[in-house]
PDB file of N, CA, C, O and CB in Angstrom:
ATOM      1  N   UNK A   1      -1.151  10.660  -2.188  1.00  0.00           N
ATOM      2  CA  UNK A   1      -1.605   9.419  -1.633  1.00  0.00           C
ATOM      3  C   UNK A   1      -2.439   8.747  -2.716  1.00  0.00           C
ATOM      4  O   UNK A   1      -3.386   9.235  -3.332  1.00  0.00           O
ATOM      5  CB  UNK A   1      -2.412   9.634  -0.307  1.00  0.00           C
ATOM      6  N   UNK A   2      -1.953   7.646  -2.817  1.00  0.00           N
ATOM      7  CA  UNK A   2      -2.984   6.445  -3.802  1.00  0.00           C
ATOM      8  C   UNK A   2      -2.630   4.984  -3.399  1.00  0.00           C
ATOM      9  O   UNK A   2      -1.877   4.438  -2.593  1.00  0.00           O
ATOM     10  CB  UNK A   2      -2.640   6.514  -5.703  1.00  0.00           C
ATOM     11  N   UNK A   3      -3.693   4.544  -4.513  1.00  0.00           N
ATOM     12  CA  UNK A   3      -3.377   3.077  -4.585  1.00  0.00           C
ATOM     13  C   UNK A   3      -2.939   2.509  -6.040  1.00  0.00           C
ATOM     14  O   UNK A   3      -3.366   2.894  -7.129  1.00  0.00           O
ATOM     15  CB  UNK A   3      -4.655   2.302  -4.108  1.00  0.00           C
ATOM     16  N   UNK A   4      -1.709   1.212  -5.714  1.00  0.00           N
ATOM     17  CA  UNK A   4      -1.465   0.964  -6.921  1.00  0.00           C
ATOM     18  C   UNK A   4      -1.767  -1.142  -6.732  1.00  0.00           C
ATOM     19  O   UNK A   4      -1.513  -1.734  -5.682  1.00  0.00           O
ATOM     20  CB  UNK A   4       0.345   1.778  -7.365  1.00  0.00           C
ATOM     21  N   UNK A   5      -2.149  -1.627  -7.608  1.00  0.00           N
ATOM     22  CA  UNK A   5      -1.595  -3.064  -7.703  1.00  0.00           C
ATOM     23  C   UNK A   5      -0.878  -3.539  -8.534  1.00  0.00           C
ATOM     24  O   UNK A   5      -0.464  -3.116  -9.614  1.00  0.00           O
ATOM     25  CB  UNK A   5      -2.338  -3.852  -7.756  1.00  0.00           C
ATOM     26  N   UNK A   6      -0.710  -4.631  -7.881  1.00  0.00           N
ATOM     27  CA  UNK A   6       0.466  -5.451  -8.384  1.00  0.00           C
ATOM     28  C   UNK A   6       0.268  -6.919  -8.542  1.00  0.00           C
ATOM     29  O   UNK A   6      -0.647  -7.330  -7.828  1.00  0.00           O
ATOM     30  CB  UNK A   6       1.595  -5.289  -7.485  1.00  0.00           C
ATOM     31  N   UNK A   7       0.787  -7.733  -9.183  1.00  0.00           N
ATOM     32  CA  UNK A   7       0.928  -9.324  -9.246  1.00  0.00           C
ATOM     33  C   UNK A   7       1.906  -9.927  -8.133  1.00  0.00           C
ATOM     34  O   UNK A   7       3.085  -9.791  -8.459  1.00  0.00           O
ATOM     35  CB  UNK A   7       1.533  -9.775 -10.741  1.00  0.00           C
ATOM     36  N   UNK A   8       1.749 -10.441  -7.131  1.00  0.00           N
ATOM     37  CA  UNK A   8       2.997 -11.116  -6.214  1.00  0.00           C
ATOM     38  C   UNK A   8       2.365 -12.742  -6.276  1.00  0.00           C
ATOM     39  O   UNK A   8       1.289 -13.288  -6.031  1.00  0.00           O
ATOM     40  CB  UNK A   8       3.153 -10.328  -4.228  1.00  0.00           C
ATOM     41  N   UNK A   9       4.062 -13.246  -6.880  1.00  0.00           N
ATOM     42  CA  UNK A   9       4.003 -14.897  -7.057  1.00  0.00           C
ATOM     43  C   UNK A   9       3.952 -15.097  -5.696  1.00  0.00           C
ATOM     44  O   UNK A   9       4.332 -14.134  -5.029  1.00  0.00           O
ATOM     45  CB  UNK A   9       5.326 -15.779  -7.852  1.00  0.00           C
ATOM     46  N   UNK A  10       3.484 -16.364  -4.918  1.00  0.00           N
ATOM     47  CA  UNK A  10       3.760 -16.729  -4.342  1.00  0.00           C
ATOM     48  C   UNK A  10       4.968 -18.082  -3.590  1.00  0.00           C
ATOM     49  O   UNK A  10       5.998 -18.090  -4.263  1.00  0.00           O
ATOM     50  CB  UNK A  10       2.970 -16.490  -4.461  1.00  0.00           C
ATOM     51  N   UNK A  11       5.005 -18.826  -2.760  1.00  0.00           N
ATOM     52  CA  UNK A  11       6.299 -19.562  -3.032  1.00  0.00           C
ATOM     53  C   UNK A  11       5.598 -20.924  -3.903  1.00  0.00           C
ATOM     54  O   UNK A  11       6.455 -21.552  -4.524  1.00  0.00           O
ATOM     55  CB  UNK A  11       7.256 -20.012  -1.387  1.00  0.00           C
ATOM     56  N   UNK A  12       4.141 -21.483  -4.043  1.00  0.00           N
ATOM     57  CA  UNK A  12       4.125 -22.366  -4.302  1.00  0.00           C
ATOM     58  C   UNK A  12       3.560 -22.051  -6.087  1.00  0.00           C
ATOM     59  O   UNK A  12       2.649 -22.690  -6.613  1.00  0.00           O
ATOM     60  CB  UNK A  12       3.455 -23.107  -3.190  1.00  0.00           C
ATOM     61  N   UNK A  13       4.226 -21.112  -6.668  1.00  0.00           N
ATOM     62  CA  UNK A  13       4.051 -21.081  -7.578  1.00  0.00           C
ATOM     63  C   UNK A  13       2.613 -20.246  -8.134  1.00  0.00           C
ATOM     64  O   UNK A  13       2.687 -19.960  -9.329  1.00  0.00           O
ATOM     65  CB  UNK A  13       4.297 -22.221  -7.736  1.00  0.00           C
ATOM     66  N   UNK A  14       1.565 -19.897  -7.577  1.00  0.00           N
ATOM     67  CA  UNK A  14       0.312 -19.246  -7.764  1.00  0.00           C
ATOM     68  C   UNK A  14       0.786 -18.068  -7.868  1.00  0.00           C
ATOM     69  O   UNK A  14       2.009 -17.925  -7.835  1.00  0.00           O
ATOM     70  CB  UNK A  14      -0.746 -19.387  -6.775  1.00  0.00           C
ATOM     71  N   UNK A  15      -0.263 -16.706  -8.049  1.00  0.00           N
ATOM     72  CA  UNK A  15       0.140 -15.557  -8.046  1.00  0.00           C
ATOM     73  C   UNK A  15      -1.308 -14.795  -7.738  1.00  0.00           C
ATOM     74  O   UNK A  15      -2.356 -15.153  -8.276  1.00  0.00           O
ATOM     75  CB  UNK A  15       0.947 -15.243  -9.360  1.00  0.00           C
ATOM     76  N   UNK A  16      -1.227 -13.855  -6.933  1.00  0.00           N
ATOM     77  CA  UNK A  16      -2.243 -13.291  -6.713  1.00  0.00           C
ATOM     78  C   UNK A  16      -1.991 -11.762  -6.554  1.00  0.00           C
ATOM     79  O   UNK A  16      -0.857 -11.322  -6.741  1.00  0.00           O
ATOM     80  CB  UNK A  16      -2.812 -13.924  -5.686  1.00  0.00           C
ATOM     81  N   UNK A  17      -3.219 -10.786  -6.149  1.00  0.00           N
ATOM     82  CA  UNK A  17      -3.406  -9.009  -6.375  1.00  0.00           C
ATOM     83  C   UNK A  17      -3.266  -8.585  -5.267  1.00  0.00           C
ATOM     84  O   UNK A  17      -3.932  -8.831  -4.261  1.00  0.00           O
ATOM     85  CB  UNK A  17      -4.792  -8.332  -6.911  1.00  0.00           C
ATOM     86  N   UNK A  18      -2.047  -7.671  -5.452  1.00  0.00           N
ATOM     87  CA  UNK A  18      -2.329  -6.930  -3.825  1.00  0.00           C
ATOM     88  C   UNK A  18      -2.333  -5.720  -3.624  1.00  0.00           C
ATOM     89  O   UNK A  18      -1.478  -5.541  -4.491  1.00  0.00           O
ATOM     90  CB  UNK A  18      -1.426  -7.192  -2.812  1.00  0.00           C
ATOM     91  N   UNK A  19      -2.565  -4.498  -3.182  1.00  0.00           N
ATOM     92  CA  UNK A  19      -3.068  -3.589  -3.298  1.00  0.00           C
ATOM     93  C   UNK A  19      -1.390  -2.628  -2.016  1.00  0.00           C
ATOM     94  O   UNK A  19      -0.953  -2.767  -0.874  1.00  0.00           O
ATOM     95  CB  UNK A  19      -5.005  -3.854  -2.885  1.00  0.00           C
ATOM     96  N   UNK A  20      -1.146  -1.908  -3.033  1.00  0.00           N
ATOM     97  CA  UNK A  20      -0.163  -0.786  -2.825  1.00  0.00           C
ATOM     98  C   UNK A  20      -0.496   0.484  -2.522  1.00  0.00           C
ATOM     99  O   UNK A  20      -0.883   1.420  -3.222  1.00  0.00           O
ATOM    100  CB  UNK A  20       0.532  -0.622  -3.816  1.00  0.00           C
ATOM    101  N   UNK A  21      -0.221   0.336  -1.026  1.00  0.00           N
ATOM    102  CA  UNK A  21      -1.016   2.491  -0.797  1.00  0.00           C
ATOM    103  C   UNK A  21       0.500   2.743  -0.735  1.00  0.00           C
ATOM    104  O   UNK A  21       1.464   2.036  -0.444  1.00  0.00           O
ATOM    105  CB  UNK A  21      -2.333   3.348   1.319  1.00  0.00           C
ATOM    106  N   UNK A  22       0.276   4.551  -1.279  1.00  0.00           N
ATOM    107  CA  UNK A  22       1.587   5.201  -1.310  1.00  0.00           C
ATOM    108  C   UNK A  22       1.380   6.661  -0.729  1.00  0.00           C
ATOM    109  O   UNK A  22       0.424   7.393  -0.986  1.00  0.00           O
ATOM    110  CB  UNK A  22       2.197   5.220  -2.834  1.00  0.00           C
ATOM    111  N   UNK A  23       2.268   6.902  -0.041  1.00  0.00           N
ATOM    112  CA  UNK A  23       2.080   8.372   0.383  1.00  0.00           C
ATOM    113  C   UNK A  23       3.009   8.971   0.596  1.00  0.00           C
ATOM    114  O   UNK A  23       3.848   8.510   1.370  1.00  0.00           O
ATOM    115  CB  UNK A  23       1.436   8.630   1.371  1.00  0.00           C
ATOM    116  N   UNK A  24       3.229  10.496  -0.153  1.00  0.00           N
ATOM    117  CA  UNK A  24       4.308  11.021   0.152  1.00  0.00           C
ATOM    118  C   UNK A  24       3.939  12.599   0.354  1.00  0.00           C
ATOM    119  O   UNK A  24       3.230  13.400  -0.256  1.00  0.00           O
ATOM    120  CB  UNK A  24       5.340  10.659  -0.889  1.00  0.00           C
ATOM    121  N   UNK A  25       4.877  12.655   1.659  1.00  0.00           N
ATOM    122  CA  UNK A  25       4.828  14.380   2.016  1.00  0.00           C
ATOM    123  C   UNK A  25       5.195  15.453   1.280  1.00  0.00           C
ATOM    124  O   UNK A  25       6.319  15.539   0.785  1.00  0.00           O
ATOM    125  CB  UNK A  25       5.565  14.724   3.017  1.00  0.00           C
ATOM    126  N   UNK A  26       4.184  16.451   1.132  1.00  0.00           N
ATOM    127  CA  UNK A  26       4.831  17.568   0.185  1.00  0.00           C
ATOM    128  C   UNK A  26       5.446  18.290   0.609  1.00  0.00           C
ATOM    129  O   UNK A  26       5.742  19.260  -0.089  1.00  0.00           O
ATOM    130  CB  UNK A  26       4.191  18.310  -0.454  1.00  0.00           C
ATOM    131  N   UNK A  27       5.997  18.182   2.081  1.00  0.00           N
ATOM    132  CA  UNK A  27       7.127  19.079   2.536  1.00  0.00           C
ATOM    133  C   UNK A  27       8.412  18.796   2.559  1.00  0.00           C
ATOM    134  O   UNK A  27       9.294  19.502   2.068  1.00  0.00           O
ATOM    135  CB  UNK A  27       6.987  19.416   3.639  1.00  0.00           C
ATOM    136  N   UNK A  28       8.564  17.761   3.127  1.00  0.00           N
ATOM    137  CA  UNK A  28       9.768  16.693   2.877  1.00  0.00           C
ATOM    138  C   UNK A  28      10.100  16.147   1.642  1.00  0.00           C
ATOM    139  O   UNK A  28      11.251  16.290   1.231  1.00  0.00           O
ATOM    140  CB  UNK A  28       9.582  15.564   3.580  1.00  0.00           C
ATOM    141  N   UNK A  29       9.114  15.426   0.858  1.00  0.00           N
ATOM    142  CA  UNK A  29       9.279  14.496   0.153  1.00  0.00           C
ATOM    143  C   UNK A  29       9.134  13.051   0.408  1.00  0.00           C
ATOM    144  O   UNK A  29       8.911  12.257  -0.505  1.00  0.00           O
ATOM    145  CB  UNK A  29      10.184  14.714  -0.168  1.00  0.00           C
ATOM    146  N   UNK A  30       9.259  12.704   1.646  1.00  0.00           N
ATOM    147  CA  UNK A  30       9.097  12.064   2.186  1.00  0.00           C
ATOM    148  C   UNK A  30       8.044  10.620   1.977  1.00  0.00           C
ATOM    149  O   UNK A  30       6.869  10.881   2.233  1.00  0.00           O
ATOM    150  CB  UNK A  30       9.043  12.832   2.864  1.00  0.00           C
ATOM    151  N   UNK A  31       8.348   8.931   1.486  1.00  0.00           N
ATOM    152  CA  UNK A  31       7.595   8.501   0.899  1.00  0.00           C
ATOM    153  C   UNK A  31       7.381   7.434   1.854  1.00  0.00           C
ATOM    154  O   UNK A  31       8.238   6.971   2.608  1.00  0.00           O
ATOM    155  CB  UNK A  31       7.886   8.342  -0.366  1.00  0.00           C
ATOM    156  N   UNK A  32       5.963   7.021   1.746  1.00  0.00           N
ATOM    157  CA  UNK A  32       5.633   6.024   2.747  1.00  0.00           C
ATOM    158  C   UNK A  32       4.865   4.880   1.935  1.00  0.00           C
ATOM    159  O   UNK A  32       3.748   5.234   1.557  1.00  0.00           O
ATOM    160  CB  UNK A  32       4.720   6.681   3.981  1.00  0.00           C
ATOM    161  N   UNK A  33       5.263   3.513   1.573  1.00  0.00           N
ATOM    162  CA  UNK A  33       4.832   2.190   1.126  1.00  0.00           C
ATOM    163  C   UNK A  33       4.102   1.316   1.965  1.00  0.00           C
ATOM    164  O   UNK A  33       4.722   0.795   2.893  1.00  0.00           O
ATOM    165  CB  UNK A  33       5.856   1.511   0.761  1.00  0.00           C
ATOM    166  N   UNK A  34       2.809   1.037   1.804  1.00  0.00           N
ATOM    167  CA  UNK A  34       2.878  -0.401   2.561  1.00  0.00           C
ATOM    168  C   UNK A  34       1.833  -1.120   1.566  1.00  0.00           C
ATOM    169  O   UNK A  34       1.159  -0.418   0.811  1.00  0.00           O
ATOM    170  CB  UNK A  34       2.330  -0.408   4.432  1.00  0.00           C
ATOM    171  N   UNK A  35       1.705  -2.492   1.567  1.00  0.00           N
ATOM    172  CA  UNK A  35       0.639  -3.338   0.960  1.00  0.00           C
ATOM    173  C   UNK A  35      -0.390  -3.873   2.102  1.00  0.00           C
ATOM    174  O   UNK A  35      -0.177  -4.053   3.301  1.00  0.00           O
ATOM    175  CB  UNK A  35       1.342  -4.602   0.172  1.00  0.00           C
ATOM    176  N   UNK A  36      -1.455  -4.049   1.420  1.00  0.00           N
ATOM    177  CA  UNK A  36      -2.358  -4.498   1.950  1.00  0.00           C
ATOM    178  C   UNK A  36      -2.958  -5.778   0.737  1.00  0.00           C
ATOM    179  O   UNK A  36      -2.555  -5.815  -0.425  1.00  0.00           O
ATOM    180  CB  UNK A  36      -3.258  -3.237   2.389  1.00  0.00           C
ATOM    181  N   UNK A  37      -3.983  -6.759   1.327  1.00  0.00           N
ATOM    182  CA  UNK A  37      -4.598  -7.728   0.658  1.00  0.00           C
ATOM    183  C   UNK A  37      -5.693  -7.012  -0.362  1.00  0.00           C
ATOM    184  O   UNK A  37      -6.244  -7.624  -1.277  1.00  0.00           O
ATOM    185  CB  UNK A  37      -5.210  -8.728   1.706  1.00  0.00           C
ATOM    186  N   UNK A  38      -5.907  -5.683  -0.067  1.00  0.00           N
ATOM    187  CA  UNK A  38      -7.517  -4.969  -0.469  1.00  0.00           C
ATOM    188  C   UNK A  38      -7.308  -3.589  -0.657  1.00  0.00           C
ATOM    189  O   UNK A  38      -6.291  -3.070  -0.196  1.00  0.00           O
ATOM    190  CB  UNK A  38      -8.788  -5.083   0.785  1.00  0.00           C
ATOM    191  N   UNK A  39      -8.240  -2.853  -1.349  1.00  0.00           N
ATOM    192  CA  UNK A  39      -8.067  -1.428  -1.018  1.00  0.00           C
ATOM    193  C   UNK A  39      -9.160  -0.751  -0.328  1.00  0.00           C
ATOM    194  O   UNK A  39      -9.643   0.358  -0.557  1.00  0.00           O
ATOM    195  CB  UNK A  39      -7.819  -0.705  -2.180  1.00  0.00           C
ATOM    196  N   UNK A  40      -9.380  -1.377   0.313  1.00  0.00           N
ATOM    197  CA  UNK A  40     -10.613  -0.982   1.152  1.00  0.00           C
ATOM    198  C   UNK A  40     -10.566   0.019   1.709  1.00  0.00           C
ATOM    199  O   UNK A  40      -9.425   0.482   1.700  1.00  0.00           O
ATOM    200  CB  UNK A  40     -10.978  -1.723   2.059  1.00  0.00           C
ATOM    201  N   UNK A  41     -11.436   0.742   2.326  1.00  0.00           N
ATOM    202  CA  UNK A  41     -11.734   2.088   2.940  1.00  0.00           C
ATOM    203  C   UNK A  41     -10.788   1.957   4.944  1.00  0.00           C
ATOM    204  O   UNK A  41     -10.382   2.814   5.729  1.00  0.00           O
ATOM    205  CB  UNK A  41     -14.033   2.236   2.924  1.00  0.00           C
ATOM    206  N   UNK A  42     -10.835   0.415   4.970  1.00  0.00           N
ATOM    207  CA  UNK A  42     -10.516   0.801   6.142  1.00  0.00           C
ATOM    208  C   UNK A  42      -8.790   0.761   6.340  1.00  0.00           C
ATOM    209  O   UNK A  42      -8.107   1.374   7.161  1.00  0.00           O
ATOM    210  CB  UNK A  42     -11.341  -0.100   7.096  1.00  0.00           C
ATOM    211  N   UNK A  43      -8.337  -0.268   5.191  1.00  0.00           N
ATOM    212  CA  UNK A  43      -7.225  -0.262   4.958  1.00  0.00           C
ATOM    213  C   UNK A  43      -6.285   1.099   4.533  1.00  0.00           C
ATOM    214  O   UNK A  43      -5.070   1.146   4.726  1.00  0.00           O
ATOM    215  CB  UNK A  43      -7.286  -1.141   4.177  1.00  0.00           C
ATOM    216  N   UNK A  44      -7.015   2.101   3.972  1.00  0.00           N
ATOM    217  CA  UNK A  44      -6.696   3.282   3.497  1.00  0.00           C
ATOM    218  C   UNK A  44      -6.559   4.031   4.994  1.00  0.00           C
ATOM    219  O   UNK A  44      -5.657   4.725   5.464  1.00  0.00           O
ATOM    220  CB  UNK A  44      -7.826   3.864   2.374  1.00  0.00           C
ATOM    221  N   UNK A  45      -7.492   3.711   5.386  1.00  0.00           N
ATOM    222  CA  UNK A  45      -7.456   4.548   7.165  1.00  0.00           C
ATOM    223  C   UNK A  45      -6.123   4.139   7.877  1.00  0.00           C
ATOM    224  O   UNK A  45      -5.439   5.069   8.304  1.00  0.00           O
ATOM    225  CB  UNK A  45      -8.927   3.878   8.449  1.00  0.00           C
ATOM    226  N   UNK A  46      -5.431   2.187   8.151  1.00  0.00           N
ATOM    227  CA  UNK A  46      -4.170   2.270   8.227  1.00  0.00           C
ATOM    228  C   UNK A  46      -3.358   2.380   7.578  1.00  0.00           C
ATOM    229  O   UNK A  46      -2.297   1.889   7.961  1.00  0.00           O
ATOM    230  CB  UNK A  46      -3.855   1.743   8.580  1.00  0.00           C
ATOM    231  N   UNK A  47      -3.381   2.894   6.592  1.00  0.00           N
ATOM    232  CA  UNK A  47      -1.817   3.063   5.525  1.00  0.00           C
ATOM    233  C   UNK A  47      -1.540   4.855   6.170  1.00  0.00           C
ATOM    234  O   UNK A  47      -0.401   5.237   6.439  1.00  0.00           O
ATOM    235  CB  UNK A  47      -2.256   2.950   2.964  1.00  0.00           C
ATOM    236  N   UNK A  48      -2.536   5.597   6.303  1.00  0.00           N
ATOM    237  CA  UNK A  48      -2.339   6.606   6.614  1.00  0.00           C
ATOM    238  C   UNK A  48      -1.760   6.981   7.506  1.00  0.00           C
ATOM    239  O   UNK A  48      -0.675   7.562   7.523  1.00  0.00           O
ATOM    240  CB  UNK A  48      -2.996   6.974   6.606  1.00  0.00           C
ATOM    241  N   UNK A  49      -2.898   6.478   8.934  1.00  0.00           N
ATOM    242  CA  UNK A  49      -2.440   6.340  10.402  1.00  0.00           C
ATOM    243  C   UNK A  49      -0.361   5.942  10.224  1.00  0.00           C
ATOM    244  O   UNK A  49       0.496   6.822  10.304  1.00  0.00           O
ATOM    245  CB  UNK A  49      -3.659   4.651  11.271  1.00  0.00           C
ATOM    246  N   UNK A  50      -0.169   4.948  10.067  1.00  0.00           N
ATOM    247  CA  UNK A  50       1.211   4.227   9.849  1.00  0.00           C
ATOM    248  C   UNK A  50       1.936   5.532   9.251  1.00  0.00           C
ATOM    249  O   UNK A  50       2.822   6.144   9.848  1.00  0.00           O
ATOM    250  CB  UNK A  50       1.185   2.723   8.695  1.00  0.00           C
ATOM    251  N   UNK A  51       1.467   5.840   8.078  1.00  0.00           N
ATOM    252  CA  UNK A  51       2.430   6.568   7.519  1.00  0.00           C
ATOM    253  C   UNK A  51       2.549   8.130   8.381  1.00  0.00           C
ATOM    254  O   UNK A  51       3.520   8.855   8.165  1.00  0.00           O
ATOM    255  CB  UNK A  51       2.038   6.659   5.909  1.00  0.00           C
ATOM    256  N   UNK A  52       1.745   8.432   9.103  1.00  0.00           N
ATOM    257  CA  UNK A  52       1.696   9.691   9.640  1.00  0.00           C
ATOM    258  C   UNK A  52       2.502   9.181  11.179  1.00  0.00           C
ATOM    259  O   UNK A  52       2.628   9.711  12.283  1.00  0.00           O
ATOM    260  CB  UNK A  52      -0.057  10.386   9.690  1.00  0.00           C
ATOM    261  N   UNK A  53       2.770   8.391  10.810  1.00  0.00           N
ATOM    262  CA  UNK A  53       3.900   8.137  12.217  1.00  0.00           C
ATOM    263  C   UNK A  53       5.112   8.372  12.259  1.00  0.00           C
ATOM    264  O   UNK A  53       5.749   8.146  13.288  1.00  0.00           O
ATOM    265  CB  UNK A  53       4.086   6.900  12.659  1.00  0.00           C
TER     266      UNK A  53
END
């Protein structure tokens, strides 16, 4: 489990940071993506929750 960022253009041409949690099971292999605006502590709490679904 981590975080990665990234650059995403937007449509009107700007570009801004968004924050990539990743998690993958060491039994399966199993990989779980989602973005968030932040990497905040609470955002880390739903990337988990989600991914443990």
């Amino acid at each position: 489990m981590d975080w990665g960022f990234v650059h995403v253009e937007n449509g009107s041409g700007g570009d801004y940071r968004a924050a990539c949690f990743a998690m993958v099971c060491h039994h399966c292999g199993e990989r779980y993506i989602e973005f968030f605006s932040n990497a905040k502590q609470e955002n880390l709490f739903i990337g988990m929750l989600h991914g443990f679904e």
